[in-house]
N, C-alpha and C positions, 0 to 999 in steps of 0.2 A: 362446355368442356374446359377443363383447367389447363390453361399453358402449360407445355412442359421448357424447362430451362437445358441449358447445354450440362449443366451440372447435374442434372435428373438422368441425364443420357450415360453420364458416366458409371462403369463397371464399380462395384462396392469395392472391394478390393483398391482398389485409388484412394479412397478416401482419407485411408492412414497416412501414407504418401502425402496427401496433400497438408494434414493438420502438422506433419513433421515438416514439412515447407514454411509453416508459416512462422516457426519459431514462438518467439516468447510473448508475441505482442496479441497480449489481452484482446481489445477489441476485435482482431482480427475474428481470433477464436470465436467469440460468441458470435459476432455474427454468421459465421460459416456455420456454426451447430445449428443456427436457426435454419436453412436453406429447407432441409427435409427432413423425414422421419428415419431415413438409413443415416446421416451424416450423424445427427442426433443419439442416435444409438450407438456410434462409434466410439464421441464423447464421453458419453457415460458409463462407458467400460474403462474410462480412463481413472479415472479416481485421482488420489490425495496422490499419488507418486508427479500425476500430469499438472493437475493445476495449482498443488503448493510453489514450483518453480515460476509457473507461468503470473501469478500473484506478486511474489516477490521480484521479479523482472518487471514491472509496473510498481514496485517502490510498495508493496503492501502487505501485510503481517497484521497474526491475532496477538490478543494480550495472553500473556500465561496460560491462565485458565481454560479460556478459549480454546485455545490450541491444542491443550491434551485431550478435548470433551468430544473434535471433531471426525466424524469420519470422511469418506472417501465423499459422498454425498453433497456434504455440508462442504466441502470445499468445491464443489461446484455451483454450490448454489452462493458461496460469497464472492466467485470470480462474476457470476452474473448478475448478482446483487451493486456490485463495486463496478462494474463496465456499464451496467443499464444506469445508476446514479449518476456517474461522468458524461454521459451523454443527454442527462437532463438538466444538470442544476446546473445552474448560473451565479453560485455564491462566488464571490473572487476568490476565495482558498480553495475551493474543493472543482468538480467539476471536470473538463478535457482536457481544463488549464493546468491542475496539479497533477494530472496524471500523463502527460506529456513531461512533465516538470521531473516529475518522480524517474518517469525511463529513460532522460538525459542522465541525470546524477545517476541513476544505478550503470546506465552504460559507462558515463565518466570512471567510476569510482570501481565500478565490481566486475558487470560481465562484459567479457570480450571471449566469446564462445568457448565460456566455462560452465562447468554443470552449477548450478545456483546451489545445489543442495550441499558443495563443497566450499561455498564461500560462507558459511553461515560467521557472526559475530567474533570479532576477536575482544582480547583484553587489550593488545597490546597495539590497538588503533591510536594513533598519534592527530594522523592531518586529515581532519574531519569538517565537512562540508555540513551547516544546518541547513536542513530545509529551509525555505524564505519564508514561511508563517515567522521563525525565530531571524529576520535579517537584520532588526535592531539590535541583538544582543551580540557578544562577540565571545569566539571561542577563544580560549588558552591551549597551548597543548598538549595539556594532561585535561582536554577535555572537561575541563570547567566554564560555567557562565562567568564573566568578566566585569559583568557590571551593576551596577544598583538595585537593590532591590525599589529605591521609584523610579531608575529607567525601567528596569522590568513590569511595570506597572502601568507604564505608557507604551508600550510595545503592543505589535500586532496580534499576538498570541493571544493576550489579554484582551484583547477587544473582541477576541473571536469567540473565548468562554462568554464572557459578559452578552454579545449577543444570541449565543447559542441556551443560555439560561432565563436569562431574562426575558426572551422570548419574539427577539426581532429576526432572528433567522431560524427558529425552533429548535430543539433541543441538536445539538452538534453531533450525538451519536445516529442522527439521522440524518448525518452527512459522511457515508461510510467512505469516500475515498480520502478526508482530510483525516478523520480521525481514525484508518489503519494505516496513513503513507508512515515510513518508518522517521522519526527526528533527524536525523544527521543521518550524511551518508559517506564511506560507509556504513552500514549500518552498526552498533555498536551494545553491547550486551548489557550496558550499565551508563548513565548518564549522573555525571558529581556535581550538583549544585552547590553553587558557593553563593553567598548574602541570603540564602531564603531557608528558611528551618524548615526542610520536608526531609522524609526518606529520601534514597535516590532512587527514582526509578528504573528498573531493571527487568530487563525481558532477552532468555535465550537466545530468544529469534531473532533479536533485535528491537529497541526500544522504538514505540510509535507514539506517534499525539497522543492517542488515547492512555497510554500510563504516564506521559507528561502531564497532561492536564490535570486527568485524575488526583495527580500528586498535588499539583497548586490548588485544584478545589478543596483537598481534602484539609489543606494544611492549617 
């Protein structure tokens, strides 16, 4: 016979209650959805309204594309996607590390129990925080890279592509919480490169690794 837990004991009706107790913090979540097949169920009535905020309060965003293609579904399955990866890799950029990392700066910079979905990117962000993948580089503030394009070539960033392609940490988009944490925080709708001939990359939701690098690979 299967144990039953004190949370099995609990009336369904609680259960809302308690995922609204736990606030924004990602792992929480999923682990509690795991508990049972009622908690579970609760979750998945939640959709894109529940876990786009819960995502971005852990410092994470899709690229463009992505973003417009997902439904209510598909964002739950990248909050659990992006919480199950953090509790396994052990890369130094990605992992418990960055994602602890990402819900400091977003607490710093964004939410102090405001609705996330009202903080979305401004233009008009001045004093902006990069994430530390970018700690060699230095920001100006009109939000420009500051230095070299051969410092930027020794910088961490780049060593993170270079291992992620080349093939000593496998490819970087299989490392889903470095390559959606957002570049800078707060988060900022457009990032201006200066010394490096790319586009600049730009995302509504806020600019992530993933259309930074994108840009430098591409360039």
């Amino acid at each position: 016979m299967q144990a039953t837990s004190y949370v099995d004991l609990l009336p369904t009706e609680l259960y809302p209650m308690i995922i609204e107790h736990i606030g924004f913090d990602l792992i929480s979540h999923v682990y509690f959805s795991q508990l049972n097949a009622r908690i579970e169920a609760c979750y998945r009535c939640l959709g894109r309204a529940f876990w786009e905020p819960v995502c971005r309060a852990s410092g994470l965003a899709c690229q463009p594309a992505e973003h417009a293609s997902l439904t209510n579904e598909d964002w739950a399955d990248l909050a659990f996607e992006c919480a199950g990866h953090a509790l396994s890799c052990q890369h130094p950029a990605c992992g418990m590390g960055r994602l602890r990392e990402n819900e400091r700066l977003m607490r710093k910079h964004v939410v102090d129990g405001l609705d996330l979905m009202d903080t979305l990117p401004r233009d008009d962000v001045r004093d902006v925080e990069p994430i530390s993948v970018w700690k060699d580089i230095a920001f100006k503030s009109n939000v420009r890279w500051a230095r070299s394009i051969d410092t930027w070539r020794n910088t961490t960033c780049l060593r993170i592509v270079e291992e992620g392609y080349i093939g000593r940490a496998g490819p970087l988009h299989e490392h889903p919480v470095i390559w959606r944490s957002f570049a800078a925080f707060p988060p900022v709708p457009k990032m201006n490169l200066c010394t490096i001939d790319i586009p600049d990359p730009s995302n509504d939701n806020g600019v992530i690794v993933a259309d930074m690098l994108d840009a430098i690979i591409d360039r």
